[in-house]
Backbone atoms as SQL, in Angstrom:
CREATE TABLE atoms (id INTEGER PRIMARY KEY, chain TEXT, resi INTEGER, resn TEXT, atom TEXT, x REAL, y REAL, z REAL);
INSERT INTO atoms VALUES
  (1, 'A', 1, 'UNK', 'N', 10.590, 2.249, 1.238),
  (2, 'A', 1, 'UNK', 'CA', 9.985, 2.990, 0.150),
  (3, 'A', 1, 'UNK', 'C', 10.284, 2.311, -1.173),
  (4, 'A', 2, 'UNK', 'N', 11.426, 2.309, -0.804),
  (5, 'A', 2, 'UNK', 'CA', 11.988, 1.259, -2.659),
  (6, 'A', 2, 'UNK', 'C', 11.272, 0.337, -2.870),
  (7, 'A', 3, 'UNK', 'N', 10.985, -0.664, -1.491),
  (8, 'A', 3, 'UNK', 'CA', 10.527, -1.964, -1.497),
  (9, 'A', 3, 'UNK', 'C', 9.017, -1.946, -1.799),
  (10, 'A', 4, 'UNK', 'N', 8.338, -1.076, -1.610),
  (11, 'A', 4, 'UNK', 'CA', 6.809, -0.741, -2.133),
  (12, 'A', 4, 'UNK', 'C', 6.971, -0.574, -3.870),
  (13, 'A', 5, 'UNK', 'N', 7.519, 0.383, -4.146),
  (14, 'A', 5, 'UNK', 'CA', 7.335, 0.543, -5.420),
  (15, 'A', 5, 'UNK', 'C', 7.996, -0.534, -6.346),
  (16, 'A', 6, 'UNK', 'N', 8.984, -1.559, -5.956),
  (17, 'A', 6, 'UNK', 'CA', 9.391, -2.467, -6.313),
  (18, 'A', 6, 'UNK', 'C', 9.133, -3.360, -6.327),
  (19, 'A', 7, 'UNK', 'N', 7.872, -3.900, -5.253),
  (20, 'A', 7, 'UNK', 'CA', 6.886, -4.341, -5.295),
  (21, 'A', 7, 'UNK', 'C', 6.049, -4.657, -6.746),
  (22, 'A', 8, 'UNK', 'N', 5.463, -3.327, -6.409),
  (23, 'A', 8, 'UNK', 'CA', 4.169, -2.603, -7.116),
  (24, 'A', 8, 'UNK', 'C', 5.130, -2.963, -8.845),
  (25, 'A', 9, 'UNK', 'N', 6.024, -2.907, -9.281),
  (26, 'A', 9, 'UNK', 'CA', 6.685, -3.335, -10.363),
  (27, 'A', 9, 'UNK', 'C', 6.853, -4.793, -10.850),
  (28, 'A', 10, 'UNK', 'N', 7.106, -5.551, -9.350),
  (29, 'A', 10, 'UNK', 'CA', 7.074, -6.993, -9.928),
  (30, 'A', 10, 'UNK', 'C', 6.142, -7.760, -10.256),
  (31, 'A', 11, 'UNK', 'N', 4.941, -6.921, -9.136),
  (32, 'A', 11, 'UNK', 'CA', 3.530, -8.046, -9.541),
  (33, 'A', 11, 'UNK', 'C', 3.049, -6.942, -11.009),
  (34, 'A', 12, 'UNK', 'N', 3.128, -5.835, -11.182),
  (35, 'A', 12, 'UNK', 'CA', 3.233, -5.163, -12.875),
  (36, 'A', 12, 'UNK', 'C', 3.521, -6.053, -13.778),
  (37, 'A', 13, 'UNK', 'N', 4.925, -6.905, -13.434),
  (38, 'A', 13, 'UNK', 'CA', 5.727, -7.014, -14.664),
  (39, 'A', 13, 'UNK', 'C', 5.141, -8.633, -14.837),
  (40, 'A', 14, 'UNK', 'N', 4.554, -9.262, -13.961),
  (41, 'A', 14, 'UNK', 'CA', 4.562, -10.627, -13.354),
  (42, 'A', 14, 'UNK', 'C', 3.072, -10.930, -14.686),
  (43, 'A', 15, 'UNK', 'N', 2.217, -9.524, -14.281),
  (44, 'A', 15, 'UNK', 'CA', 0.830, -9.562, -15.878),
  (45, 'A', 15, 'UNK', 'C', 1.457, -8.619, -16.770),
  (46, 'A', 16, 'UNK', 'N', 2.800, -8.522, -17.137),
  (47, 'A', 16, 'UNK', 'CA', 3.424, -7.685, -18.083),
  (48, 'A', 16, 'UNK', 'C', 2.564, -6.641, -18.488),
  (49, 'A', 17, 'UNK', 'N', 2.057, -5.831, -18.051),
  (50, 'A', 17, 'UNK', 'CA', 1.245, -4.734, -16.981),
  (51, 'A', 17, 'UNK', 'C', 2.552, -3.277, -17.904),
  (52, 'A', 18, 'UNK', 'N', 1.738, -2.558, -18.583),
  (53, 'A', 18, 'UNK', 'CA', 2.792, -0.807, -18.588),
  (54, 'A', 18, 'UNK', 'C', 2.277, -0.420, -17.408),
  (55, 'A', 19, 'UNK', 'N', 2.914, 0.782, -17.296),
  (56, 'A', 19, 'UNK', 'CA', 2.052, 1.781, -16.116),
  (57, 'A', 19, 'UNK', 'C', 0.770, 1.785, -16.119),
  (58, 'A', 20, 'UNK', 'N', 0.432, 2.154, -17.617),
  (59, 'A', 20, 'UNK', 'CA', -0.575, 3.014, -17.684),
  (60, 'A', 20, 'UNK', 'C', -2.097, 1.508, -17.557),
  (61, 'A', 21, 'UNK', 'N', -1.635, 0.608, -17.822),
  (62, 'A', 21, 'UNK', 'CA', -2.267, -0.493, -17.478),
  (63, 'A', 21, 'UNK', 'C', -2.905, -0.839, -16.266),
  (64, 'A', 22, 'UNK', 'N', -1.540, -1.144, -15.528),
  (65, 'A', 22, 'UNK', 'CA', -1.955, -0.618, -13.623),
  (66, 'A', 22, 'UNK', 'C', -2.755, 0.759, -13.303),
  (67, 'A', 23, 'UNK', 'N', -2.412, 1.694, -13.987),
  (68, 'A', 23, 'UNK', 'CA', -3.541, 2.398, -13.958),
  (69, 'A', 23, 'UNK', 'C', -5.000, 2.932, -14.227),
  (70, 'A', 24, 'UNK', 'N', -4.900, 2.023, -15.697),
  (71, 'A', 24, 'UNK', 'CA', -6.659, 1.456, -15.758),
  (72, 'A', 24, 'UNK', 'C', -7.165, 0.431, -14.956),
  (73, 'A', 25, 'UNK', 'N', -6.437, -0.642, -14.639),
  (74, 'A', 25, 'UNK', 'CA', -6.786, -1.585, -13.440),
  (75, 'A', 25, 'UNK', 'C', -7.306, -0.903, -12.432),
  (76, 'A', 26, 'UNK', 'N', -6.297, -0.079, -11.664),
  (77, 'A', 26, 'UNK', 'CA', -6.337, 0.325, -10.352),
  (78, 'A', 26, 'UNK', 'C', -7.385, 1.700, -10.218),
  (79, 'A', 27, 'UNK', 'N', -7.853, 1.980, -11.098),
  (80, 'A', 27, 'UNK', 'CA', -8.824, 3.695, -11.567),
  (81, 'A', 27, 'UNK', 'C', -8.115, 4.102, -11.142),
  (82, 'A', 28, 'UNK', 'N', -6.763, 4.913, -11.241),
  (83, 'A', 28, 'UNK', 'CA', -5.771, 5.865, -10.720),
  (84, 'A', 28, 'UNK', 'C', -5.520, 6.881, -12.170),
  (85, 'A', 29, 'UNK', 'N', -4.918, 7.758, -11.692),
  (86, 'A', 29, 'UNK', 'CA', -4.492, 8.598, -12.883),
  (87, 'A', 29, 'UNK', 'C', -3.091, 7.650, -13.704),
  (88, 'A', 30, 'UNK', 'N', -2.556, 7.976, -14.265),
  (89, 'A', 30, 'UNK', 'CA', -1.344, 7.276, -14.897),
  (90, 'A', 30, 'UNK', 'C', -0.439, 8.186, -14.545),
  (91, 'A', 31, 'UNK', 'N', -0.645, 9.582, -13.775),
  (92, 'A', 31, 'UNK', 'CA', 0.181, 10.434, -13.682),
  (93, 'A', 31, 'UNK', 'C', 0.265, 10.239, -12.258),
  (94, 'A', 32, 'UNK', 'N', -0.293, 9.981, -11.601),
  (95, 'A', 32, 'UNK', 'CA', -0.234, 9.758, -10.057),
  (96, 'A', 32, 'UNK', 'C', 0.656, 8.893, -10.093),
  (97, 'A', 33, 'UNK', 'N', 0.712, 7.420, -10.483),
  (98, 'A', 33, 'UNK', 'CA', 1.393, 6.451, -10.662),
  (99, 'A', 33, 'UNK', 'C', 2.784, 6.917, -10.994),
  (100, 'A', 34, 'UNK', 'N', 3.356, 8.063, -12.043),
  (101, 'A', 34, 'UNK', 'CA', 4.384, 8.402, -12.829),
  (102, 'A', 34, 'UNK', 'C', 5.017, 9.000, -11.514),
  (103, 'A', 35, 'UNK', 'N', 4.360, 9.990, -10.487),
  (104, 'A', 35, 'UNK', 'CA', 4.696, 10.604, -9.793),
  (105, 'A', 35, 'UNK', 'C', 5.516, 9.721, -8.686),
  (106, 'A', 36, 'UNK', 'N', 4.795, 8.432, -8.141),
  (107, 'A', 36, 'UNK', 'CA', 5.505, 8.213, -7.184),
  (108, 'A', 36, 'UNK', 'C', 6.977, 7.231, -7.928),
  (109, 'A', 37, 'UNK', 'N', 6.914, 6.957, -8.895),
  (110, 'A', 37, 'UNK', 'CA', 8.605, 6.580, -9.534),
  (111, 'A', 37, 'UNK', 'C', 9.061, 7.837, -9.511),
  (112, 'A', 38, 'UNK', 'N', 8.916, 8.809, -10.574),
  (113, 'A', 38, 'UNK', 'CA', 9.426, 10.010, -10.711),
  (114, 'A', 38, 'UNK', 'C', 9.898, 10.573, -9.218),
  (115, 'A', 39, 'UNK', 'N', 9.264, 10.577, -8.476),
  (116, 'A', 39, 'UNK', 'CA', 9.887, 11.439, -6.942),
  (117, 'A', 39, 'UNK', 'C', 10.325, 10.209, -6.280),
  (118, 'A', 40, 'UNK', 'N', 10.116, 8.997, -6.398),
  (119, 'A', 40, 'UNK', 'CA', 10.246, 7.939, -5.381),
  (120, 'A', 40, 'UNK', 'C', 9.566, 8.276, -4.233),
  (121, 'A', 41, 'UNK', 'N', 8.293, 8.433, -4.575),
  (122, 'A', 41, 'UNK', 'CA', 7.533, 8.562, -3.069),
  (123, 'A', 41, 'UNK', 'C', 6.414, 7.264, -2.972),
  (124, 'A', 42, 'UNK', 'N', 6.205, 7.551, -2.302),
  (125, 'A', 42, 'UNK', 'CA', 5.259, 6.363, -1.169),
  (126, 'A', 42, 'UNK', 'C', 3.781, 6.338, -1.299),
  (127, 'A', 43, 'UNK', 'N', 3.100, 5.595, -2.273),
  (128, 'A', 43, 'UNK', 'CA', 1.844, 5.752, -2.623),
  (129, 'A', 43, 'UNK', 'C', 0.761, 5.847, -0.933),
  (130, 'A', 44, 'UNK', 'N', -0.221, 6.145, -0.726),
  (131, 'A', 44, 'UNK', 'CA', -0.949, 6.484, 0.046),
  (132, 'A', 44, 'UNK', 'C', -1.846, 4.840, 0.275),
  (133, 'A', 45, 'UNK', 'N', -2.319, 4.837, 1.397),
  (134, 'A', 45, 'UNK', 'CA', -3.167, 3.369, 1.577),
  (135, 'A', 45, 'UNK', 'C', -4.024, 3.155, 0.899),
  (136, 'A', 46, 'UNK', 'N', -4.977, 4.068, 0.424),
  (137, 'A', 46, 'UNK', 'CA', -5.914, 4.112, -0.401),
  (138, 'A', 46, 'UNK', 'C', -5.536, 3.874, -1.750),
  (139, 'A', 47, 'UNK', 'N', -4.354, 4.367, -1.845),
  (140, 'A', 47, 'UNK', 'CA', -4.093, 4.224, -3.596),
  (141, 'A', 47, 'UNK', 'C', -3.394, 2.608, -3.669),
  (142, 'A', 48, 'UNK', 'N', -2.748, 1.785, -2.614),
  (143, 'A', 48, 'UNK', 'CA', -2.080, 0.794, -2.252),
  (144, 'A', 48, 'UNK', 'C', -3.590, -0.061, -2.383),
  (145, 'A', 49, 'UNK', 'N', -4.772, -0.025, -1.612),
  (146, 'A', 49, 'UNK', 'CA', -5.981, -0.459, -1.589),
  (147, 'A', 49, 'UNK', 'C', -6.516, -0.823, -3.294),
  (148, 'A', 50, 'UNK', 'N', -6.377, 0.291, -3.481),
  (149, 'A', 50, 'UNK', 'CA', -6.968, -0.070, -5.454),
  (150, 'A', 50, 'UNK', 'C', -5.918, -1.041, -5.955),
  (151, 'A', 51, 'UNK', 'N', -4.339, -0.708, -5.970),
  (152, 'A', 51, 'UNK', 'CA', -3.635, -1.432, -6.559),
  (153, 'A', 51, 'UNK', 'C', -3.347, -3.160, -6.068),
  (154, 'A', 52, 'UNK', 'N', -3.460, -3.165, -5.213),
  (155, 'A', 52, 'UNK', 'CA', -3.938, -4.536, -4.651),
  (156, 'A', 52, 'UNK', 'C', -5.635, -5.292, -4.840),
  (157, 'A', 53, 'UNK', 'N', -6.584, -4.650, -5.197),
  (158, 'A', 53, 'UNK', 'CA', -7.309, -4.756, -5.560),
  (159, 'A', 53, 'UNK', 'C', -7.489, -5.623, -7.427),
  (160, 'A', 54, 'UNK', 'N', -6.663, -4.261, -8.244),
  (161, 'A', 54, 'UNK', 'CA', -6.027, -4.688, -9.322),
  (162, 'A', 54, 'UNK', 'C', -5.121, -6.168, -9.419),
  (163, 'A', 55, 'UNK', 'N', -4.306, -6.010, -8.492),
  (164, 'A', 55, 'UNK', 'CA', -3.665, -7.305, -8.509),
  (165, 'A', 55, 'UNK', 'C', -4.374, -8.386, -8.062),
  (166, 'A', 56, 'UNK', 'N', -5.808, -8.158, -7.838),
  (167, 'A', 56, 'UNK', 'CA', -6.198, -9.341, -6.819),
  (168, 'A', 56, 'UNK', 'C', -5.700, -10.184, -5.562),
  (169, 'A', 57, 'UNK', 'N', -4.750, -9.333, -4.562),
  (170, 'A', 57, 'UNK', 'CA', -4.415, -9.296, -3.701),
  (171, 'A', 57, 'UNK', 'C', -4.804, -8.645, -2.638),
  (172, 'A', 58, 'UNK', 'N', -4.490, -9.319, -1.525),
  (173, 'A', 58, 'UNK', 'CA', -4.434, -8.241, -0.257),
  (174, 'A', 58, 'UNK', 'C', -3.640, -7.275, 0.466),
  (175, 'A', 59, 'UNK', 'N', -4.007, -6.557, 1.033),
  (176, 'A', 59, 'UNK', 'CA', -2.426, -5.932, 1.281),
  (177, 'A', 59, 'UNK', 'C', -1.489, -6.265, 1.986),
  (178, 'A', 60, 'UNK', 'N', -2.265, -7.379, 2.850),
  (179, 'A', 60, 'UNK', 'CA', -0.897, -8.421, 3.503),
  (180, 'A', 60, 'UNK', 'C', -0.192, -9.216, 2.537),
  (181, 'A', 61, 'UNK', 'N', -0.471, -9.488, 1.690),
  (182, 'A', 61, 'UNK', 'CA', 0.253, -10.563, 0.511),
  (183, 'A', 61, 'UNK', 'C', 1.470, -9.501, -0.040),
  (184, 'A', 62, 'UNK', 'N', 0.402, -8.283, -0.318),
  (185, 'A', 62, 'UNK', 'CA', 1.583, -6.899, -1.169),
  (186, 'A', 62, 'UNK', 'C', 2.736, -6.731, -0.232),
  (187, 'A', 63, 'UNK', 'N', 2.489, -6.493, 1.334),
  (188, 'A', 63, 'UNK', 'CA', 3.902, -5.873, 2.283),
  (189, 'A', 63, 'UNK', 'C', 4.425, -7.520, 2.779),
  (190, 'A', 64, 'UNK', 'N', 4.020, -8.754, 2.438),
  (191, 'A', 64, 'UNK', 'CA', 4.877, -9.804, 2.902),
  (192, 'A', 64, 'UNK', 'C', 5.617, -9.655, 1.861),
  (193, 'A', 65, 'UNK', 'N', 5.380, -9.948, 0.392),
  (194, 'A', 65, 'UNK', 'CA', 5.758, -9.514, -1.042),
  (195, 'A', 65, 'UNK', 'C', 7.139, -8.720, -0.795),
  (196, 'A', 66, 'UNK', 'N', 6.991, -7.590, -0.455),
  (197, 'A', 66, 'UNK', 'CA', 7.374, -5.977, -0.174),
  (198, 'A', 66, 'UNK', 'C', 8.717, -6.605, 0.816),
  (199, 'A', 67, 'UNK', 'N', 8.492, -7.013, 2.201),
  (200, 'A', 67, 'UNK', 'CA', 9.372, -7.212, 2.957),
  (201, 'A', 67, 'UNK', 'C', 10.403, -8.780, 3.218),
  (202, 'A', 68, 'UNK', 'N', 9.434, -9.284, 1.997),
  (203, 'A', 68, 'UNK', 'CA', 10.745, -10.898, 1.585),
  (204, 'A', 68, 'UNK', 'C', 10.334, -11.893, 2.464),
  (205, 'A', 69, 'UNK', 'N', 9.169, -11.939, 3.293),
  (206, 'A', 69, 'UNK', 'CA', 8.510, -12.886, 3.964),
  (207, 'A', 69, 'UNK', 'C', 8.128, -14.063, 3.710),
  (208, 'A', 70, 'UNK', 'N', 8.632, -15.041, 4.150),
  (209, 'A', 70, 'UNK', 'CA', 7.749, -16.171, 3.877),
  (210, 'A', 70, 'UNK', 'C', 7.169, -16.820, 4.536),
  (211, 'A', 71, 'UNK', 'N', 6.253, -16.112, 5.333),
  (212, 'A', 71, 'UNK', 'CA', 5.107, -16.608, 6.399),
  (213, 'A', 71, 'UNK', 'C', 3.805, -16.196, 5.038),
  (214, 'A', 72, 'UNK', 'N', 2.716, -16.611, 6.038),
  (215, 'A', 72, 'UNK', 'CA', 1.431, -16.474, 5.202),
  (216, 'A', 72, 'UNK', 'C', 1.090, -15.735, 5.898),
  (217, 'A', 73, 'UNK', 'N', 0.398, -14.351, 4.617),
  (218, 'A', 73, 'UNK', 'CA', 0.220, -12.870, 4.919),
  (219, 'A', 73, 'UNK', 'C', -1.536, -13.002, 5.805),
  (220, 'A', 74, 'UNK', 'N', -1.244, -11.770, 6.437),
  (221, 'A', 74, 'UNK', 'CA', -2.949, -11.902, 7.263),
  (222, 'A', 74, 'UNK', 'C', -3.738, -11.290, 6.993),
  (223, 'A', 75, 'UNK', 'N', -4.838, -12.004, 7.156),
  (224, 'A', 75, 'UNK', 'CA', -6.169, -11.153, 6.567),
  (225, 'A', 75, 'UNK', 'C', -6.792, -10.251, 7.303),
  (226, 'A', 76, 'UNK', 'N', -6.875, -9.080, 6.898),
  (227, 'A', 76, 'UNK', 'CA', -6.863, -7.793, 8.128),
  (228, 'A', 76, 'UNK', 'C', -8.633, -7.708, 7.992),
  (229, 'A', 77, 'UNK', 'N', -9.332, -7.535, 9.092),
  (230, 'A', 77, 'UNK', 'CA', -10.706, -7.157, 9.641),
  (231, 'A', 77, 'UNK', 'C', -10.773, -6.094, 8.786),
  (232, 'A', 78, 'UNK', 'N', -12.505, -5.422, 8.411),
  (233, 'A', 78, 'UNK', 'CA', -12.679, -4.375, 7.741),
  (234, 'A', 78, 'UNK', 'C', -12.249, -3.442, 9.354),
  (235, 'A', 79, 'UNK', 'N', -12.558, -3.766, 10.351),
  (236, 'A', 79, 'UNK', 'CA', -12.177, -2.696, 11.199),
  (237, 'A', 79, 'UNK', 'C', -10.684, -2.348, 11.417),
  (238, 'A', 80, 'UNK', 'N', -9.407, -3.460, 11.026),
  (239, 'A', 80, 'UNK', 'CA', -7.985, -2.900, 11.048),
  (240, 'A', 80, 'UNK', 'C', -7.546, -1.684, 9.571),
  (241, 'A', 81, 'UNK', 'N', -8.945, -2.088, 8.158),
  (242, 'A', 81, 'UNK', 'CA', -8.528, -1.341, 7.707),
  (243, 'A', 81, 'UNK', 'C', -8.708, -0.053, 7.917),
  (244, 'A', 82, 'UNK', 'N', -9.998, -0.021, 8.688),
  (245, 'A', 82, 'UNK', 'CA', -10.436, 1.222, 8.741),
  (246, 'A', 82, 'UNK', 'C', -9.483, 2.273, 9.464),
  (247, 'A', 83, 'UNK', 'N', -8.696, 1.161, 10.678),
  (248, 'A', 83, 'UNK', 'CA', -7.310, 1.972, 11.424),
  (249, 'A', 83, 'UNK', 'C', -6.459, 2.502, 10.564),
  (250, 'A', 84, 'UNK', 'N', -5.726, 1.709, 9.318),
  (251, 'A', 84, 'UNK', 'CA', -5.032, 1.830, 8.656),
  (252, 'A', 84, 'UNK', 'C', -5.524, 3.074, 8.005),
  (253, 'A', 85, 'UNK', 'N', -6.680, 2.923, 7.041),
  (254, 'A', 85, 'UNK', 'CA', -7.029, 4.257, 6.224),
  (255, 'A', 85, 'UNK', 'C', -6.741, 5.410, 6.586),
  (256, 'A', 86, 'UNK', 'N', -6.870, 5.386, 8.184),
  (257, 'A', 86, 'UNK', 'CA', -7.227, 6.596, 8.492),
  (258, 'A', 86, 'UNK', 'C', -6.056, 7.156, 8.982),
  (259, 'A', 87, 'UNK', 'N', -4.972, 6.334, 9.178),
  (260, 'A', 87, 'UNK', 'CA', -3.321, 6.121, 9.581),
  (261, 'A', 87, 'UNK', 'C', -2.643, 7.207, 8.681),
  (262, 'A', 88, 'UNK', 'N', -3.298, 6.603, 7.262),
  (263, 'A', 88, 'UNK', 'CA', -2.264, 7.483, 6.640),
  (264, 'A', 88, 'UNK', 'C', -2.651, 8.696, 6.255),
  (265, 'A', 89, 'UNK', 'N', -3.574, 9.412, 6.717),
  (266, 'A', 89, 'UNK', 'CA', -4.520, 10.677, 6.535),
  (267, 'A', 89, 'UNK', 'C', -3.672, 11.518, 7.838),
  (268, 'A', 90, 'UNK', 'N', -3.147, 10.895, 8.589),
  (269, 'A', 90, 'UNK', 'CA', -2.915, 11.652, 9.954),
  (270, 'A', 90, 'UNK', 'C', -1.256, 12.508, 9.569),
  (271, 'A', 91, 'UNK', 'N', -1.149, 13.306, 10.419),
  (272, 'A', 91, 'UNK', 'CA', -0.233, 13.990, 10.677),
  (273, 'A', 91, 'UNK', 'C', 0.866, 13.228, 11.603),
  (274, 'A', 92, 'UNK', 'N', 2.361, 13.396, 11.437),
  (275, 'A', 92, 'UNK', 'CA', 2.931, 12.938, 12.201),
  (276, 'A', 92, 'UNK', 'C', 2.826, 13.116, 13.538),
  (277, 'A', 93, 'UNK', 'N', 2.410, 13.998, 13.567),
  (278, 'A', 93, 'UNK', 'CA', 2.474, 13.998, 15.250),
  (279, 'A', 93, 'UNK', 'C', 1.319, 13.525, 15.955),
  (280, 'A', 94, 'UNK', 'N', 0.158, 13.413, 15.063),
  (281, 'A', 94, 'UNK', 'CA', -1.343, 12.725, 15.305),
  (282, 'A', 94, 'UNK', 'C', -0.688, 11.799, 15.357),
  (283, 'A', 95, 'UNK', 'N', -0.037, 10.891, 14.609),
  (284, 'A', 95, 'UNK', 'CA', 0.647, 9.438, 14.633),
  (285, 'A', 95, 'UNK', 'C', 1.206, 8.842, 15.789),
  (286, 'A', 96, 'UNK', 'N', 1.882, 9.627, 16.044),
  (287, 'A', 96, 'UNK', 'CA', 3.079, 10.175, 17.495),
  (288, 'A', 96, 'UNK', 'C', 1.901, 9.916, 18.660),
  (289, 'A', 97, 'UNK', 'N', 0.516, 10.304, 18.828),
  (290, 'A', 97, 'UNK', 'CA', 0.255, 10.774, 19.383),
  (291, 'A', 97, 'UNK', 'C', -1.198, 9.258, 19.628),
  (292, 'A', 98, 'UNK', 'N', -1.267, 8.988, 18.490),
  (293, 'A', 98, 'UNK', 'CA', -2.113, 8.013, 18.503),
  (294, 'A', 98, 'UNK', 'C', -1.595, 6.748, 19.147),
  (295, 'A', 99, 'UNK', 'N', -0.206, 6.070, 18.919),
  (296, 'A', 99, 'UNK', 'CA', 0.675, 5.192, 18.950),
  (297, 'A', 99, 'UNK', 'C', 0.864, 5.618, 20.730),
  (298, 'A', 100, 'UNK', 'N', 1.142, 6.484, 21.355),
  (299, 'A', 100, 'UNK', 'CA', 0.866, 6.518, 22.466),
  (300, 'A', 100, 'UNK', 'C', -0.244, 6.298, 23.151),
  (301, 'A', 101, 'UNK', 'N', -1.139, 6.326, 22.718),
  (302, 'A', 101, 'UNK', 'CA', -2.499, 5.949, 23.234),
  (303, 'A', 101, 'UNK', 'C', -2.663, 4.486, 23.118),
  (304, 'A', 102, 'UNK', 'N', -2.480, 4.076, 22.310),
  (305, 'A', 102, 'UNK', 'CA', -2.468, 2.385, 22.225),
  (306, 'A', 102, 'UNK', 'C', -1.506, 2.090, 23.008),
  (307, 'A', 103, 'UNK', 'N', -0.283, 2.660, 23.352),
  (308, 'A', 103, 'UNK', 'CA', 0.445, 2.014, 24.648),
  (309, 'A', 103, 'UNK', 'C', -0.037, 2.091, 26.010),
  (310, 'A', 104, 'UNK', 'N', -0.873, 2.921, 26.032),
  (311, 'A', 104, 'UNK', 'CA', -1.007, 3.127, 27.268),
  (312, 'A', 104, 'UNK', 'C', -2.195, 1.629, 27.842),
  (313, 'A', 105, 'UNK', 'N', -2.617, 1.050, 26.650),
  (314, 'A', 105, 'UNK', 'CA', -3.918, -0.342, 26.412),
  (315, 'A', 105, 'UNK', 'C', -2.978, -1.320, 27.423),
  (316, 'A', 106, 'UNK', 'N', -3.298, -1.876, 28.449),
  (317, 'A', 106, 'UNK', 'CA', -2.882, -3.073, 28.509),
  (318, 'A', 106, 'UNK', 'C', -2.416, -4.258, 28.008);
């Protein structure tokens, strides 16, 4: 969680970027943005989608970024995003429940 929003701060600080900047970039509220520092929560894929967008990145570049990688990030199919989008809309136990179904794939 840290590592997302710490992220989302360095490539900020990298176009010396305020919040409210990233948030005209990204069409987000500036208060949405305030919210996930303020609570330390976990922006949503969709809102991760705009802000990588803003950055002119992908979102493999943002979570290699994110997790200290130095492989070259992958370029995800419009159909993995569409998995993803819809990933983070689900309920944990839809999650739970989905992730079992793909095991059961050969």
């Amino acid at each position: 969680m840290d590592n997302i929003l710490n992220t989302i701060t360095a490539y900020r600080k990298e176009r010396k970027w305020s919040l409210y900047d990233l948030a005209a970039h990204a069409e987000l509220k500036p208060s949405t943005i305030s919210t996930w520092y303020n609570d330390n929560a976990i922006p949503t894929i969709p809102s991760l989608v705009k802000i990588c967008d803003a950055f002119q990145i992908t979102l493999s570049e943002f979570f290699a970024k994110a997790e200290g990688s130095e492989s070259a990030p992958v370029a995800l199919t419009s159909q993995q995003m569409q998995v993803i989008e819809k990933w983070s809309i689900l309920r944990p136990d839809q999650q739970e429940a989905f992730l079992n179904l793909l095991n059961t794939i050969p």
